[in-house]
C-alpha positions in Angstrom: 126.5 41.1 -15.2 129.4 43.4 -15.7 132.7 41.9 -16.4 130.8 38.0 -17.1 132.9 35.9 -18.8 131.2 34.2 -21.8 133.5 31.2 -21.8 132.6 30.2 -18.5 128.8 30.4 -19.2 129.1 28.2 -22.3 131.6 26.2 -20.0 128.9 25.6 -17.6 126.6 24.7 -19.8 128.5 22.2 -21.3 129.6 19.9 -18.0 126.0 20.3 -17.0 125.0 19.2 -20.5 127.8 16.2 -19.6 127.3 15.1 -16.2 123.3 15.1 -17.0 123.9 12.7 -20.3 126.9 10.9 -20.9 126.3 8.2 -18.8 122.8 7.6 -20.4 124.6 8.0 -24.2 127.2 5.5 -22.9 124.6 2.8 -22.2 122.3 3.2 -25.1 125.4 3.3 -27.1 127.2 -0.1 -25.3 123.3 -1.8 -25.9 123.8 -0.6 -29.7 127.6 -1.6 -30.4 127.9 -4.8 -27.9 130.9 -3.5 -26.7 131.6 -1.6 -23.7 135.2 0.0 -24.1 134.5 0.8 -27.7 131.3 2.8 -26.9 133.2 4.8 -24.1 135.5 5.4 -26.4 132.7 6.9 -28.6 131.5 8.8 -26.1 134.3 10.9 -25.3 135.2 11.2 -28.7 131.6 12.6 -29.3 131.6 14.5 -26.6 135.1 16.2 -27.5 133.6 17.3 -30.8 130.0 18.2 -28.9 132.6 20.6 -26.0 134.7 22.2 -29.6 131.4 22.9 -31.5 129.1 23.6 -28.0 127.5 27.2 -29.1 126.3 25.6 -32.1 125.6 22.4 -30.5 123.9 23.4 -27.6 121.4 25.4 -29.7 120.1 22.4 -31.2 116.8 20.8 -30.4 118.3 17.3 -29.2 121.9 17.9 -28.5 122.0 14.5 -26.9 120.7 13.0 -29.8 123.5 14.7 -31.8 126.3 13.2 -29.6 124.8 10.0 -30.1 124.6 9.7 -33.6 128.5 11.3 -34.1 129.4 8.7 -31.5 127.9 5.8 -33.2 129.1 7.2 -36.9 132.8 7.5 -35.2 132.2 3.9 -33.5 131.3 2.4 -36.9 134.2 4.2 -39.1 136.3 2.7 -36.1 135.5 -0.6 -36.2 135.3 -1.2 -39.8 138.8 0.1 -40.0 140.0 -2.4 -37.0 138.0 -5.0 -39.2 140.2 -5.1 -42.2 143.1 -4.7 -39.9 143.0 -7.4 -38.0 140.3 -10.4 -37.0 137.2 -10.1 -34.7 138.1 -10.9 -31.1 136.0 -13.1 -28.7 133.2 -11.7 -27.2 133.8 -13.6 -24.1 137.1 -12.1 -23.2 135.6 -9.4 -22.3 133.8 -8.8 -19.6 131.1 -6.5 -19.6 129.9 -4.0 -17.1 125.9 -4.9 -16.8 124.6 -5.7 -13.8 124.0 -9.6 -13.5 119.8 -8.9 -13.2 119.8 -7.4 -16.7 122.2 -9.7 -18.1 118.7 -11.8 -20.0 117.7 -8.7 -21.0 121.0 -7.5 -22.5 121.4 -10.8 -24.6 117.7 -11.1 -25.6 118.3 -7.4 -27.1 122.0 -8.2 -28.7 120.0 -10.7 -30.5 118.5 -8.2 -32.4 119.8 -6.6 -35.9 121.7 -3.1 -35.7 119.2 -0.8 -37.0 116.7 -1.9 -34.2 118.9 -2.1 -31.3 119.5 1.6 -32.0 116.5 2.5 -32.3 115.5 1.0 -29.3 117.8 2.5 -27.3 117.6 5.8 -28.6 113.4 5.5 -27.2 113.9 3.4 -24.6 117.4 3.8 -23.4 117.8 7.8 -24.0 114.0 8.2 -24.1 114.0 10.2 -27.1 110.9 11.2 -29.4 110.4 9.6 -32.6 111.1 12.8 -34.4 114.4 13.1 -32.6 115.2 9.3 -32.9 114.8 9.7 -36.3 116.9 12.8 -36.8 119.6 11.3 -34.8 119.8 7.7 -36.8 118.7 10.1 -40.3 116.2 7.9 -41.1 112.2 8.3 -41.9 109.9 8.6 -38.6 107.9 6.0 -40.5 111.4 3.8 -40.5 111.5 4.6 -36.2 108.3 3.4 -35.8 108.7 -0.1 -38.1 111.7 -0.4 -36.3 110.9 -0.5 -32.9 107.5 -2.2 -33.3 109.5 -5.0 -35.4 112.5 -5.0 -32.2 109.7 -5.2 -29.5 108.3 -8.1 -30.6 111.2 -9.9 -31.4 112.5 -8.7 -27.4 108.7 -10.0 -26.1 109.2 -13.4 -28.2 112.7 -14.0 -27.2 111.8 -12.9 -23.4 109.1 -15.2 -23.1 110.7 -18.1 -24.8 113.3 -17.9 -21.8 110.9 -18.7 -19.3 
């Protein structure tokens, strides 16, 4: 096409890139953190760096993945800073925005250490492959699949002892 303009191609890749997975990264990343406002926060700071460095970023194999993991590694840099600032606040001042039918299945799965929450969501939540959970967490495949067998279990036992 004659007279295309570049920008706008790589534009239009990126909002389509956007509207197709930031709501997704936003959940998995609110299941992960426990904390709704932070991970939107996250988000659009991830997805600020993904738009600046979108002709490299959009070449990757799992760009999602990649705005997942700088959103969690800019989430955790943020709260350990607000953590020697200041003391923790309680959870129950603010309100989160789950659906009430999940709300067993949200609390069952906040039970659940760090490292398996996010694995869990990045399979389950972002429905990513192990190689890609992996590369976006930079840990072993091995360490994906340990992970989320250990977290399932621990879901199933915690599920079924609600009943």
């Amino acid at each position: 096409m004659i007279g295309a303009d570049p920008m706008a191609s790589e534009q239009d890749g990126f909002e389509a890139f956007y509207r197709a997975n930031a709501d997704r990264i936003y959940r998995a990343l609110a299941v992960t953190l426990r904390r709704d406002e932070l991970a939107a926060d996250a988000v659009a700071e991830a997805m600020a760096r993904a738009y600046a460095r979108w002709p490299t970023v959009s070449r990757l194999d799992n760009p999602a993945g990649w705005v997942f993991r700088v959103a969690l590694n800019w989430a955790t840099s943020w709260w350990r800073k607000v953590r020697r600032e200041r003391p923790p606040a309680d959870d129950s001042a603010h309100p989160h925005l789950w659906p009430p039918e999940i709300t067993v299945a949200r609390d069952a799965l906040a039970k659940l250490p760090e490292p398996q929450r996010a694995v869990i969501t990045c399979r389950v939540l972002l429905d990513l492959s192990t190689a890609d959970t992996a590369a976006a967490l930079r840990i072993s495949e091995g360490t994906v699949k340990s992970r989320l067998a250990r977290g399932l279990a621990a879901l199933r036992h915690e599920l079924n002892s609600e009943d």
